[in-house]
mmCIF entry with sequence, helices, sheets and N, C-alpha, C, O atoms, coordinates in Angstrom:
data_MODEL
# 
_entry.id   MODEL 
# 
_entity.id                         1 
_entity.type                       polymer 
_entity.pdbx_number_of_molecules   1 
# 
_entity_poly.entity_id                      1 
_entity_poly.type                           'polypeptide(L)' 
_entity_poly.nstd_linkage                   no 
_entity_poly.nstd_monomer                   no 
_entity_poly.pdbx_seq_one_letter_code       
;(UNK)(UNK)(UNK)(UNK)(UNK)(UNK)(UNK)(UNK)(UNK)(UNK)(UNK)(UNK)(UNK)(UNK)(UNK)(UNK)
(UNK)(UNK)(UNK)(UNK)(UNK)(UNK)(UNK)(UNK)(UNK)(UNK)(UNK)(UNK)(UNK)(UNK)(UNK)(UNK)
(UNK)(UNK)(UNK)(UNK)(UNK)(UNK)(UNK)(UNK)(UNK)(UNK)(UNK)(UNK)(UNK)(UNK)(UNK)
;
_entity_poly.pdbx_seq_one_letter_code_can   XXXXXXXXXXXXXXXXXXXXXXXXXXXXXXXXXXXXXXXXXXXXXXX 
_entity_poly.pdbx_strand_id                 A 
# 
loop_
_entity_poly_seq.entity_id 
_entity_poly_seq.num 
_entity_poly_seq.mon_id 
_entity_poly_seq.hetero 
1 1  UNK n 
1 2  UNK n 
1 3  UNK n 
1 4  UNK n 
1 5  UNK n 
1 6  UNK n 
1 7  UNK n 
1 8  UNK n 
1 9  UNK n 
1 10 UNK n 
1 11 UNK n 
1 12 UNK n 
1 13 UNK n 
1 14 UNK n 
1 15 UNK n 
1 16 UNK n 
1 17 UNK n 
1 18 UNK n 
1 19 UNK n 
1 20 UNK n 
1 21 UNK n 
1 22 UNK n 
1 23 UNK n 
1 24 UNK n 
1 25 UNK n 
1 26 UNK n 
1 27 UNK n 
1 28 UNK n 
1 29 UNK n 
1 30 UNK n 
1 31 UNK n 
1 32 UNK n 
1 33 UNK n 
1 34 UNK n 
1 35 UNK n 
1 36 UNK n 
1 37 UNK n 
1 38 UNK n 
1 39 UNK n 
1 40 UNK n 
1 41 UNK n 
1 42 UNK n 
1 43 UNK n 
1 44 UNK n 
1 45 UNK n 
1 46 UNK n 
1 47 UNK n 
# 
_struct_asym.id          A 
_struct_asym.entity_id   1 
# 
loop_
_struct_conf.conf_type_id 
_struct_conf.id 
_struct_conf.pdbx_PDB_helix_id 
_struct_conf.beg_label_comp_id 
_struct_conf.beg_label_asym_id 
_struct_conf.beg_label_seq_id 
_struct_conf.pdbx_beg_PDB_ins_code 
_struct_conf.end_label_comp_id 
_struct_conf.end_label_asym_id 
_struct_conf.end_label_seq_id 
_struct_conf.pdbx_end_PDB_ins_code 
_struct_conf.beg_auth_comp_id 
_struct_conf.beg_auth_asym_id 
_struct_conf.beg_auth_seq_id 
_struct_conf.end_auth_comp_id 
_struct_conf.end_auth_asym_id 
_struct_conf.end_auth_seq_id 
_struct_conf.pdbx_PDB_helix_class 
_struct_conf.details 
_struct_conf.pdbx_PDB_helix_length 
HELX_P HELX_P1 AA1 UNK A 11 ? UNK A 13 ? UNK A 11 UNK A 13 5 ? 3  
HELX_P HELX_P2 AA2 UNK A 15 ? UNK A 18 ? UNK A 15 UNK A 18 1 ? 4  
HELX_P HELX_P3 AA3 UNK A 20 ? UNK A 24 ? UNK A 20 UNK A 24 1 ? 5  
HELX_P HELX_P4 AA4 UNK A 25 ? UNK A 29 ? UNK A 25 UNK A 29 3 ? 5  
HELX_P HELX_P5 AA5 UNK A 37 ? UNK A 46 ? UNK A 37 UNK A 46 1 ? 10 
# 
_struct_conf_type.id          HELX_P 
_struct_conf_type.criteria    ? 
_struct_conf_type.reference   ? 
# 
loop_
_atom_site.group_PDB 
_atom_site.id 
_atom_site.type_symbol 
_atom_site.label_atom_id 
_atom_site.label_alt_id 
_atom_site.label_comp_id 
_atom_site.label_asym_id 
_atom_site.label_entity_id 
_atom_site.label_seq_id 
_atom_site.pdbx_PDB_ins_code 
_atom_site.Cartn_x 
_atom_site.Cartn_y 
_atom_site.Cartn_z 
_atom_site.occupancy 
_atom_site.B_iso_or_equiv 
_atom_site.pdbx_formal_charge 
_atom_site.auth_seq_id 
_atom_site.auth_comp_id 
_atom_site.auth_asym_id 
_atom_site.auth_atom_id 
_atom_site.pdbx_PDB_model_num 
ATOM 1   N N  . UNK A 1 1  ? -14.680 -15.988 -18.900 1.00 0.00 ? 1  UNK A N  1 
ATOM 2   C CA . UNK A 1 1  ? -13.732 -15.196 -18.164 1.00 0.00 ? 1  UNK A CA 1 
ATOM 3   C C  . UNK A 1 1  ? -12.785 -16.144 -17.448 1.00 0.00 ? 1  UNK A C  1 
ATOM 4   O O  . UNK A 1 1  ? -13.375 -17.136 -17.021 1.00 0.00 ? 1  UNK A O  1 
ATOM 5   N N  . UNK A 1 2  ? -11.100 -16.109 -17.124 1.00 0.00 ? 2  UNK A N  1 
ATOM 6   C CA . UNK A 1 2  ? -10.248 -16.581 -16.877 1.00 0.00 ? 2  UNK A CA 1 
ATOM 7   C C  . UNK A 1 2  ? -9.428  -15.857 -15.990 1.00 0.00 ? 2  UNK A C  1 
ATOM 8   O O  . UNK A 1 2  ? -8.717  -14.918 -16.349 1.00 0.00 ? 2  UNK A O  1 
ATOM 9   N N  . UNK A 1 3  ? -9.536  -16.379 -14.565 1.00 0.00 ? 3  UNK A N  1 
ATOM 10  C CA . UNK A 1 3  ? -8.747  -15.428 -13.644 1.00 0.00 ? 3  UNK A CA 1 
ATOM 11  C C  . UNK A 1 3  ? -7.289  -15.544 -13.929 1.00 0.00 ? 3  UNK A C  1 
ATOM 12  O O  . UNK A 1 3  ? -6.889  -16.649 -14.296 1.00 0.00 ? 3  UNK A O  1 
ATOM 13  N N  . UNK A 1 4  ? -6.366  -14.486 -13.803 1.00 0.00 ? 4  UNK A N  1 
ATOM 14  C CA . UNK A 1 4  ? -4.722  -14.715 -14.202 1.00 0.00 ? 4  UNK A CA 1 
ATOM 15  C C  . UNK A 1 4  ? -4.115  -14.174 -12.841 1.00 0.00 ? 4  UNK A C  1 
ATOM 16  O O  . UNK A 1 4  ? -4.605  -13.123 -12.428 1.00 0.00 ? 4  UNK A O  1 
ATOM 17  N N  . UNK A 1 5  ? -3.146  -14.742 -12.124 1.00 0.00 ? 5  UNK A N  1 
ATOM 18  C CA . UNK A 1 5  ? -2.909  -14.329 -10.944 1.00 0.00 ? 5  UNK A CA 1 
ATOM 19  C C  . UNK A 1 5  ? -1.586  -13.773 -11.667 1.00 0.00 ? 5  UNK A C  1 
ATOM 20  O O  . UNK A 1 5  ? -1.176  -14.459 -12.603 1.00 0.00 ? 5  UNK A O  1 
ATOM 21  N N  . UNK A 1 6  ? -0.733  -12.386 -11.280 1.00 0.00 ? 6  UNK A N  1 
ATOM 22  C CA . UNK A 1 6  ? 0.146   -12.087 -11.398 1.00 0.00 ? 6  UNK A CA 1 
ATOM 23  C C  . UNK A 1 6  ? 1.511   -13.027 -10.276 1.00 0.00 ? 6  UNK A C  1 
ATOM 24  O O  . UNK A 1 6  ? 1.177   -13.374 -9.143  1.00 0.00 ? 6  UNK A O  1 
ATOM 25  N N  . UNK A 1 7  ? 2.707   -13.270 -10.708 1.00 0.00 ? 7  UNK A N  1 
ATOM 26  C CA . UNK A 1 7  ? 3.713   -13.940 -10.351 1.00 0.00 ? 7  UNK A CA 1 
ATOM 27  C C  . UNK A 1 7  ? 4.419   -12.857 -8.784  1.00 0.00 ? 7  UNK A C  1 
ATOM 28  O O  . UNK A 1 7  ? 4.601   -11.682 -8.464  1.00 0.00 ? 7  UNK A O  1 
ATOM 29  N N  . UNK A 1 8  ? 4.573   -14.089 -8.309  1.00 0.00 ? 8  UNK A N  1 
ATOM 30  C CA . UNK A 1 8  ? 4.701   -13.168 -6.837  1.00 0.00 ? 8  UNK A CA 1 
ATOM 31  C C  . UNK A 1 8  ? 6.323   -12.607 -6.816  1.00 0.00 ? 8  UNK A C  1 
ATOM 32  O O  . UNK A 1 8  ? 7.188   -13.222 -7.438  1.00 0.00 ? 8  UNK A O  1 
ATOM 33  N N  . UNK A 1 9  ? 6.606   -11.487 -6.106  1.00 0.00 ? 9  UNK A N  1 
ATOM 34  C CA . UNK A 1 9  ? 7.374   -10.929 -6.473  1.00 0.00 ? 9  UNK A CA 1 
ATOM 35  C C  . UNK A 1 9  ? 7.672   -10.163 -8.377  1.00 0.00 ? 9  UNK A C  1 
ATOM 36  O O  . UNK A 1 9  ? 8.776   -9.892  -8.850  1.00 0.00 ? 9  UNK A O  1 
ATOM 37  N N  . UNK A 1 10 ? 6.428   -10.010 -9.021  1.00 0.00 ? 10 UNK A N  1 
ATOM 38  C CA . UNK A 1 10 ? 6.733   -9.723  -10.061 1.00 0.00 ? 10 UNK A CA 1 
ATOM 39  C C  . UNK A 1 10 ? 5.507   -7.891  -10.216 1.00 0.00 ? 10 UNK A C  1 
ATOM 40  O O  . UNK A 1 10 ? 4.583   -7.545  -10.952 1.00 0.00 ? 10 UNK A O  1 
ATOM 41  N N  . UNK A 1 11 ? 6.140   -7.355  -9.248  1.00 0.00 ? 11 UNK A N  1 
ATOM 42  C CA . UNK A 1 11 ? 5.349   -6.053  -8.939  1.00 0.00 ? 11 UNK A CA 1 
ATOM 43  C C  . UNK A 1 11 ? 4.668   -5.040  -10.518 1.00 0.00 ? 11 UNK A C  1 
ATOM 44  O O  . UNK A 1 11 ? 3.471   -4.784  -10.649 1.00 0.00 ? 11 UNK A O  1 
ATOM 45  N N  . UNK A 1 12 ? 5.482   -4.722  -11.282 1.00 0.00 ? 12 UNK A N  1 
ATOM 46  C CA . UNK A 1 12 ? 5.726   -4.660  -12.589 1.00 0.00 ? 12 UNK A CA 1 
ATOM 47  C C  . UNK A 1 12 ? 4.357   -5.206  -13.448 1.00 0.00 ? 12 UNK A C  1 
ATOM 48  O O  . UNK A 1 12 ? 4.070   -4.613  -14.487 1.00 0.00 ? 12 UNK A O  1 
ATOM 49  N N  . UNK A 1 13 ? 3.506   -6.368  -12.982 1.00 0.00 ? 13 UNK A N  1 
ATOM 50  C CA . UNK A 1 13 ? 2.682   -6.699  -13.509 1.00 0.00 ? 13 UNK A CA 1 
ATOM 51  C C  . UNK A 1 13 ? 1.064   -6.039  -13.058 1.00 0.00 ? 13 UNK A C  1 
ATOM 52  O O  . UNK A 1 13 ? -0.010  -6.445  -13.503 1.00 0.00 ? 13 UNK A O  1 
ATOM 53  N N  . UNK A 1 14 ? 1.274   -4.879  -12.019 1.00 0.00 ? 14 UNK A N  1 
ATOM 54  C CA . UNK A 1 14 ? 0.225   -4.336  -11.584 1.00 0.00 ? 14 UNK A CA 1 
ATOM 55  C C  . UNK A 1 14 ? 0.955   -3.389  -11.132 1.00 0.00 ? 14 UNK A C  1 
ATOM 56  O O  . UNK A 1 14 ? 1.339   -3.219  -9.975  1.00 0.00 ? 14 UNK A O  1 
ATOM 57  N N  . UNK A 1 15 ? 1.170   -2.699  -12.150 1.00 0.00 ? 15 UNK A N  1 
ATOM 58  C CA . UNK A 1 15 ? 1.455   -0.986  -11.691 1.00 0.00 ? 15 UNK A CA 1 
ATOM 59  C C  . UNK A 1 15 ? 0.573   0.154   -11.126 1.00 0.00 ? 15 UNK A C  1 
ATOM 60  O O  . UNK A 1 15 ? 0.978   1.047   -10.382 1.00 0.00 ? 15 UNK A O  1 
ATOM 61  N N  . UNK A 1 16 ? -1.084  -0.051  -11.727 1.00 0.00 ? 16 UNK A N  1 
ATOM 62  C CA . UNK A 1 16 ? -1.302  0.638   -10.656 1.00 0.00 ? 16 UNK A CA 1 
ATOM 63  C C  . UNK A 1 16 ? -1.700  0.434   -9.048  1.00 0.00 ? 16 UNK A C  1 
ATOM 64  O O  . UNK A 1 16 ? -2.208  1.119   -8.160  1.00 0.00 ? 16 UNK A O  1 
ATOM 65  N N  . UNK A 1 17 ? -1.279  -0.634  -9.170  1.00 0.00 ? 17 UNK A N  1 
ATOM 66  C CA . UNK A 1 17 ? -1.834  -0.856  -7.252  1.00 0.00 ? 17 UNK A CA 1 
ATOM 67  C C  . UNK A 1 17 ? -0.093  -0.303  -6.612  1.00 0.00 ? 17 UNK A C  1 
ATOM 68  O O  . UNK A 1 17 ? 0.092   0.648   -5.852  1.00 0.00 ? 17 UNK A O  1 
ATOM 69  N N  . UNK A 1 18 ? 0.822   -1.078  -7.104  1.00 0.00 ? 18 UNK A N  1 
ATOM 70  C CA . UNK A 1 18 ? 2.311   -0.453  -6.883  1.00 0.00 ? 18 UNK A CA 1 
ATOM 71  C C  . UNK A 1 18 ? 2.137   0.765   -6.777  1.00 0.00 ? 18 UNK A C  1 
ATOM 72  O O  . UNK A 1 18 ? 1.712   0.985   -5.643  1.00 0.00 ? 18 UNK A O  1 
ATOM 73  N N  . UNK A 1 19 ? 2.262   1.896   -7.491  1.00 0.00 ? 19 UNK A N  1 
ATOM 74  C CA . UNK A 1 19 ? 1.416   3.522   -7.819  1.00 0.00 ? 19 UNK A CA 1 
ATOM 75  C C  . UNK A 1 19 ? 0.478   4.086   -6.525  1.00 0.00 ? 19 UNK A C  1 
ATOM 76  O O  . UNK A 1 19 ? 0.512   5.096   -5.822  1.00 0.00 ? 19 UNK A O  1 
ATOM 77  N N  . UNK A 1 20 ? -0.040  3.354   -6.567  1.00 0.00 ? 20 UNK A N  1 
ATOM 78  C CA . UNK A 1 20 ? -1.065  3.664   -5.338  1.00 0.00 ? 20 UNK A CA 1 
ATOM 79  C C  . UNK A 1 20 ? -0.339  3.626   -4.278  1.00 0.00 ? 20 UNK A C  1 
ATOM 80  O O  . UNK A 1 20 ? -0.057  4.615   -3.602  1.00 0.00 ? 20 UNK A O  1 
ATOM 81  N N  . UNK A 1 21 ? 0.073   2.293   -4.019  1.00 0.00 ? 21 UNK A N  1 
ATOM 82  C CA . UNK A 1 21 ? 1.157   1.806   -2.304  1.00 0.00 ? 21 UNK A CA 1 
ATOM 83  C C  . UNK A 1 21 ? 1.827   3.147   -2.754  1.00 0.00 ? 21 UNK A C  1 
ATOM 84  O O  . UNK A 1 21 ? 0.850   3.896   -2.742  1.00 0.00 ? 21 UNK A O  1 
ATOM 85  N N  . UNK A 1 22 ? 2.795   3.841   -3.107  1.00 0.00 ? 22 UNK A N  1 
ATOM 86  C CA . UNK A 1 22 ? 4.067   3.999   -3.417  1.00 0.00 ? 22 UNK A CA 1 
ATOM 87  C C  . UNK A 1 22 ? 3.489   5.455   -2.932  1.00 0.00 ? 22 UNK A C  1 
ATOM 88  O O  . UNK A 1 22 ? 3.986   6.062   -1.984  1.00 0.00 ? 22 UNK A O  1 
ATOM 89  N N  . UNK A 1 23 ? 2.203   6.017   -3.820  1.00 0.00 ? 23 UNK A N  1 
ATOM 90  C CA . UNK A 1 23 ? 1.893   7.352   -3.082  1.00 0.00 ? 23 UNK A CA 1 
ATOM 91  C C  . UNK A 1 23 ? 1.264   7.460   -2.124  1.00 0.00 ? 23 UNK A C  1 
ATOM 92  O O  . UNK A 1 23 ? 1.110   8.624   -1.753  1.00 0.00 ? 23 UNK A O  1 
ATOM 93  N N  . UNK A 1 24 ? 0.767   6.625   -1.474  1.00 0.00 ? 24 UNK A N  1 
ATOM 94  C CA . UNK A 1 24 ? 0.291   6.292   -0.225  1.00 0.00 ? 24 UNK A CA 1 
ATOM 95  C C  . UNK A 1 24 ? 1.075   6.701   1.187   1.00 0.00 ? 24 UNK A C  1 
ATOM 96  O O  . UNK A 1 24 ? 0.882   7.290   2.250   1.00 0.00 ? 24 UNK A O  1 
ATOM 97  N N  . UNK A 1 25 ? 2.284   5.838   0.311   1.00 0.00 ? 25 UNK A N  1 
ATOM 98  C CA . UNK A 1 25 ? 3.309   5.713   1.457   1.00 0.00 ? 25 UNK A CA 1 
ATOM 99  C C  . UNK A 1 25 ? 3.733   6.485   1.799   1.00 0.00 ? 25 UNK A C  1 
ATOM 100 O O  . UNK A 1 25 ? 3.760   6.673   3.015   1.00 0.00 ? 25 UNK A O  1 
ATOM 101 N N  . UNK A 1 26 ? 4.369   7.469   0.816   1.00 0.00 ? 26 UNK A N  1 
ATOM 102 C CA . UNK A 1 26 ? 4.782   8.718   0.779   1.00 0.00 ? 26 UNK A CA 1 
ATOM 103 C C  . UNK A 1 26 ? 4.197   10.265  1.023   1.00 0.00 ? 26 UNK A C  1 
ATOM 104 O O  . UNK A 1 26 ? 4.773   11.271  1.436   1.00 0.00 ? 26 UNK A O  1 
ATOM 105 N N  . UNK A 1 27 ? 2.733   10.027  0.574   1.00 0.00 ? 27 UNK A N  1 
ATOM 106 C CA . UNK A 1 27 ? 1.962   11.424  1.096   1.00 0.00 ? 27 UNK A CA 1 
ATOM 107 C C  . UNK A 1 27 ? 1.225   11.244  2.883   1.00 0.00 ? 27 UNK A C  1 
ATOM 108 O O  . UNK A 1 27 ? 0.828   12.027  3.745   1.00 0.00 ? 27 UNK A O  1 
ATOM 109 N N  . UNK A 1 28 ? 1.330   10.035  2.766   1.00 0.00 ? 28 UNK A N  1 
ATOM 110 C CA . UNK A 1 28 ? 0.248   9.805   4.458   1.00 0.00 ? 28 UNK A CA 1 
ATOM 111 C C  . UNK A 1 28 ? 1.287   9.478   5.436   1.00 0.00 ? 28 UNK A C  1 
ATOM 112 O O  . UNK A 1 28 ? 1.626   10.246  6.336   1.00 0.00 ? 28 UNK A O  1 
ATOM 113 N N  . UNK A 1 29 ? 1.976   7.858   5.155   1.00 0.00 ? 29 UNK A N  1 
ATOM 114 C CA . UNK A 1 29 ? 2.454   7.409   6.566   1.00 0.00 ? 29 UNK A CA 1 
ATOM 115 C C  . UNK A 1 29 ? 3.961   8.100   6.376   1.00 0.00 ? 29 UNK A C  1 
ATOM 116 O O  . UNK A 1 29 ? 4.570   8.325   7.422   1.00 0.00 ? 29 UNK A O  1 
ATOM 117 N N  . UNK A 1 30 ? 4.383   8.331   5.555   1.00 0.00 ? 30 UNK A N  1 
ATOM 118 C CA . UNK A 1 30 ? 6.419   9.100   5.790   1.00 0.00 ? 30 UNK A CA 1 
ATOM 119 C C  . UNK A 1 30 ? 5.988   10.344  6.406   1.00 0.00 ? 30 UNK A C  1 
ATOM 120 O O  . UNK A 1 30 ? 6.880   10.901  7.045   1.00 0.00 ? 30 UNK A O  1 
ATOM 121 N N  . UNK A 1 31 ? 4.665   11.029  6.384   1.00 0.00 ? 31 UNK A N  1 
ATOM 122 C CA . UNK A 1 31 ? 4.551   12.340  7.016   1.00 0.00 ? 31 UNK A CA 1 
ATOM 123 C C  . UNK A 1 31 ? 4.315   12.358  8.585   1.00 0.00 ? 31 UNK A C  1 
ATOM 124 O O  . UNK A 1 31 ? 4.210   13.456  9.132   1.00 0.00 ? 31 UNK A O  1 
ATOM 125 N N  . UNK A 1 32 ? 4.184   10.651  9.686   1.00 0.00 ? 32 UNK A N  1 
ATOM 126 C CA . UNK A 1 32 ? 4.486   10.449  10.752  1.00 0.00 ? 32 UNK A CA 1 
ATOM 127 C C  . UNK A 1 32 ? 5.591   9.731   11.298  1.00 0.00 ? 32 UNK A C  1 
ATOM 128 O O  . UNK A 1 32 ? 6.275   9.045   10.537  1.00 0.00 ? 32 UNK A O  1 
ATOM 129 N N  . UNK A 1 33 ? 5.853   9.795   12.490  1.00 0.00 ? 33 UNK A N  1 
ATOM 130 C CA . UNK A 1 33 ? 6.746   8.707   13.496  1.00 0.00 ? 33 UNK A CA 1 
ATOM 131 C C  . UNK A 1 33 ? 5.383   7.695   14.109  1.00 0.00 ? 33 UNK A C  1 
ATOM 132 O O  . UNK A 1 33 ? 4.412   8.382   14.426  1.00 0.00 ? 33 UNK A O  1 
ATOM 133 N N  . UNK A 1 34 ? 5.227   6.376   14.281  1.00 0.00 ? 34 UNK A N  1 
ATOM 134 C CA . UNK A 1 34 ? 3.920   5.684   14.663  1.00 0.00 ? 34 UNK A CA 1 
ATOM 135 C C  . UNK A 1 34 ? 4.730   4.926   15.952  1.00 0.00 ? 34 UNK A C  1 
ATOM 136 O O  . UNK A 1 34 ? 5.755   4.246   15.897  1.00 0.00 ? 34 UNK A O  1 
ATOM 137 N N  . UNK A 1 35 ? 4.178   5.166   16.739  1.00 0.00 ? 35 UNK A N  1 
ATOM 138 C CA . UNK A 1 35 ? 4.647   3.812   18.253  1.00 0.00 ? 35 UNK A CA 1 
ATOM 139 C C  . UNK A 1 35 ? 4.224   2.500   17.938  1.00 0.00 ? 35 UNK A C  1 
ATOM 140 O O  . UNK A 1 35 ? 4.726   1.520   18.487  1.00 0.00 ? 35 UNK A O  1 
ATOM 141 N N  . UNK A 1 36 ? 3.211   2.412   16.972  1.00 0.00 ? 36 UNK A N  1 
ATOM 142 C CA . UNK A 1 36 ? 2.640   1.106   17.173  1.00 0.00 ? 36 UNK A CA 1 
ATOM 143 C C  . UNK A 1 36 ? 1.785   0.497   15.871  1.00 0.00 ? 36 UNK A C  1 
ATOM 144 O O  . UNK A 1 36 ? 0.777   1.074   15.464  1.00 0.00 ? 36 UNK A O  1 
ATOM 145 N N  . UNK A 1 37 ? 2.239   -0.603  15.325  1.00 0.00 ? 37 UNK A N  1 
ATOM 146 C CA . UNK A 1 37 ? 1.084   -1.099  14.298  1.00 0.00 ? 37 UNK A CA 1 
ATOM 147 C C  . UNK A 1 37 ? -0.163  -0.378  14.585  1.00 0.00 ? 37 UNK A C  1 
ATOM 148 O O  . UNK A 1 37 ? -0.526  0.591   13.918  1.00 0.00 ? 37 UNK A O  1 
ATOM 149 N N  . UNK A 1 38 ? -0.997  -0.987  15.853  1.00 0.00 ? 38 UNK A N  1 
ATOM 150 C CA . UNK A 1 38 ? -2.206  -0.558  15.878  1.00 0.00 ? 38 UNK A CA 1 
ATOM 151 C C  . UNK A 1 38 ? -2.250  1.038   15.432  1.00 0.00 ? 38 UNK A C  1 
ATOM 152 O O  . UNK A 1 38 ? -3.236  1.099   14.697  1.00 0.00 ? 38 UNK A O  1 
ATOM 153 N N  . UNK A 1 39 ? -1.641  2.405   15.522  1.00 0.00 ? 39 UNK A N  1 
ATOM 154 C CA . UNK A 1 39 ? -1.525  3.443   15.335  1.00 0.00 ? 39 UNK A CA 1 
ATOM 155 C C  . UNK A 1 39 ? -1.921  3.521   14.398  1.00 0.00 ? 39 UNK A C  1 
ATOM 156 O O  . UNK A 1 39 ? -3.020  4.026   14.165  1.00 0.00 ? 39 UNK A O  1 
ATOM 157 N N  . UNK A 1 40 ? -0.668  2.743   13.019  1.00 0.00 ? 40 UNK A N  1 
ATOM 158 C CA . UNK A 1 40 ? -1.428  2.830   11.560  1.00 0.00 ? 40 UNK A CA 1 
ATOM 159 C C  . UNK A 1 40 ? -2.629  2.648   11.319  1.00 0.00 ? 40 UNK A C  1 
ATOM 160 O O  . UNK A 1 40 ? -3.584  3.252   10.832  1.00 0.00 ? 40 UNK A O  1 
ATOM 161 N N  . UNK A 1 41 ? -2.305  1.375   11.907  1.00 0.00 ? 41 UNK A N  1 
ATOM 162 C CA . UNK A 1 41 ? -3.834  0.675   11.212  1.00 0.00 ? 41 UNK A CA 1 
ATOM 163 C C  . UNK A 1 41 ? -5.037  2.051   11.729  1.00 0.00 ? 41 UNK A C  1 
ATOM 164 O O  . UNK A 1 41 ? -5.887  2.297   10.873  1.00 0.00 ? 41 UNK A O  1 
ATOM 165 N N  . UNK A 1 42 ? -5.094  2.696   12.728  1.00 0.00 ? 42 UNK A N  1 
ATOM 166 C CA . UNK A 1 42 ? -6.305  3.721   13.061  1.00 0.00 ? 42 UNK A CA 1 
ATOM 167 C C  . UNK A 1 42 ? -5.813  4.901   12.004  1.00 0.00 ? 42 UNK A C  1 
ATOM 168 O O  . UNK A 1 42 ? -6.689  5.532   11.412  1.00 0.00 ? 42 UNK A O  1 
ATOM 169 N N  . UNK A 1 43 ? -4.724  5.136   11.818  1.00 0.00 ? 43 UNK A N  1 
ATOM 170 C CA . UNK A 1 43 ? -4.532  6.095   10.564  1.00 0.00 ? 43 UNK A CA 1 
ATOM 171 C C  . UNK A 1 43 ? -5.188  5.744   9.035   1.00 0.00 ? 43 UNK A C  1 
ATOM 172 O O  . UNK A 1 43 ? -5.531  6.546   8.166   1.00 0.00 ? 43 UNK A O  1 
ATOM 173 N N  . UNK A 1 44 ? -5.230  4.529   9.022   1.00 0.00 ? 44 UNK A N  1 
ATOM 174 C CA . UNK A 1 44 ? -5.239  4.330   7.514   1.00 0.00 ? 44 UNK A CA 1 
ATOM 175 C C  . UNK A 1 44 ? -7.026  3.811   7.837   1.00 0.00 ? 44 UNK A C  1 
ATOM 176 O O  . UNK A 1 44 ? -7.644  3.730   6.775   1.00 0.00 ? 44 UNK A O  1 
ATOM 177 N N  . UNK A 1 45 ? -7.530  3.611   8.574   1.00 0.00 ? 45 UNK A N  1 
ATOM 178 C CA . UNK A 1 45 ? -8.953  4.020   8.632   1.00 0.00 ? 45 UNK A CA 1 
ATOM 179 C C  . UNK A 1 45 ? -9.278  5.018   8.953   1.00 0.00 ? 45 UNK A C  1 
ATOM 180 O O  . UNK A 1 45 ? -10.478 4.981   8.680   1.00 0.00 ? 45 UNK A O  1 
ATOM 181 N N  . UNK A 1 46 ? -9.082  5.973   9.371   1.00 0.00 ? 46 UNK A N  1 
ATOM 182 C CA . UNK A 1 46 ? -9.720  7.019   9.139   1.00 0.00 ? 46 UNK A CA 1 
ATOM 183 C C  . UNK A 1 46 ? -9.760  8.008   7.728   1.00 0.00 ? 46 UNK A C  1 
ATOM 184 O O  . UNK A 1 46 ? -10.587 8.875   7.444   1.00 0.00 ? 46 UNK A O  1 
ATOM 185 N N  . UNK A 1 47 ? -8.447  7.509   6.882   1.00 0.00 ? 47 UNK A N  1 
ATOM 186 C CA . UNK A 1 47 ? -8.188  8.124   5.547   1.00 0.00 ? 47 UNK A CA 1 
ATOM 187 C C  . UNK A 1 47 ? -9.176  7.762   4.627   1.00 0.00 ? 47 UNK A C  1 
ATOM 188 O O  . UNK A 1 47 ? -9.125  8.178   3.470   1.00 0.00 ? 47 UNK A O  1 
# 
């Protein structure tokens, strides 16, 4: 087995983690206003 690191900035090479962020972003955190990093970060643990 041979680890292959995808090229940075080359998103395209892991579509589904992109896919994931992308609906993530859009069904959980665009559906608040957050005051504060820490906020998220307690949002996205409790999800």
């Amino acid at each position: 087995m041979r680890l292959e690191f995808i090229k940075l900035g080359s998103p395209y090479q892991n579509g589904y983690v992109e896919r994931f962020n992308r609906s993530y972003r859009e069904e959980v955190l665009d559906l608040s206003l957050f005051e504060s990093l820490q906020q998220v970060r307690d949002i996205i643990d409790e999800g």
